[in-house]
Phi, psi and omega in degrees: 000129202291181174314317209231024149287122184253154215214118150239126169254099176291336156323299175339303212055034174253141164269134203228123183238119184046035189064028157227143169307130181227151201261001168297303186286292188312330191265009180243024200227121145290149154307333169300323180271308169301322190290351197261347194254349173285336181279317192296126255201129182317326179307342175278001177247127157241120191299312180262020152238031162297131149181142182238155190214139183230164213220086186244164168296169181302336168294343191242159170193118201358165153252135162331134193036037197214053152205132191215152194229102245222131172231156163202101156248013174219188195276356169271153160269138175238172172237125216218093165314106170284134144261159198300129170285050210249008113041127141294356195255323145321321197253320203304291220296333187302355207276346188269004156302304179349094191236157168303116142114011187237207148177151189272172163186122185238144175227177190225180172261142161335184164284303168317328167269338172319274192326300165346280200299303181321299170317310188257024143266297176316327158287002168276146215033338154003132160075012180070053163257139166347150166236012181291162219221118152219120174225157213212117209250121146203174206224088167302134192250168191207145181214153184282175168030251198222117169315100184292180206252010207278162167308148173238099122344107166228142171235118183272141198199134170256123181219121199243320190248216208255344176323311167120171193290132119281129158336087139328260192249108178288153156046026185301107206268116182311343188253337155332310201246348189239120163286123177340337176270338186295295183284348159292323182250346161272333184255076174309136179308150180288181181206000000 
């Protein structure tokens, strides 16, 4: 997992930066989202209203096929690649996101992982197996022009039903958790 996925697993409730808890991360999870995310259950996600949205400065931005959403309601983990949201019924609850000097980006699942995911919520608790739920979000960044030496601000949002985005991770500043050789070799000029 590169360096600068940002990864929350909320049952745990560890926020996981390069496969370890980091409390750095942890201190950017409103409380208000653990609680909502120790509580959630497969039955709170409707597949086809999945969608993370991420809130980065204007240099940076998602990379092609590098927002991905990783469930487990069985003993497996499965993964699911997001394609690009730009819907208005996607970006308008975000709008109230908004900051100067930022841009939203929101994504969903194929049609297919729609159908994918449907399938193992529905096969989920079956036979009196667990219906508990752990997911995990992440977001590859890419960046324009030249990284300044300034904060990189990143915020992550979750919408697993029709309820509307909720906060992951607020103000995560990307220099904060990444040394520059670090953010050189994970975050790659866009393409």
């Amino acid at each position: 997992m590169s360096m600068l996925k940002m990864y929350l697993a909320p049952i745990g409730i560890a926020a996981l930066l390069a496969g370890c808890a980091s409390m750095t991360v942890m201190s950017h999870v409103p409380l208000a989202t653990m609680s909502r995310l120790s509580t959630m259950t497969i039955s709170d996600v409707e597949p086809a209203e999945l969608r993370v949205a991420a809130r980065l400065p204007e240099t940076l931005e998602p990379q092609r096929q590098g927002v991905k959403v990783r469930i487990r309601a069985s003993p497996t983990w499965e993964e699911f690649v997001l394609e690009a949201a730009s819907e208005d019924r996607d970006l308008e609850p975000l709008a109230s996101y908004a900051r100067q000097g930022t841009r939203l980006w929101a994504f969903r699942l194929t049609a297919a992982d729609v159908a994918r995911l449907q399938r193992i919520t529905n096969g989920a608790g079956r036979d009196g197996a667990s219906r508990s739920l752990e997911i995990a979000a992440g977001v590859d960044a890419c960046h324009r022009g030249l990284l300044s030496g300034d904060a990189l601000p990143t915020t992550t949002f979750l919408r697993t039903n029709r309820t509307g985005y909720f906060v992951l991770t607020e103000d995560l500043d990307l220099r904060t958790i990444a040394s520059e050789r670090d953010l050189a070799t994970n975050v790659p000029a866009c393409k």
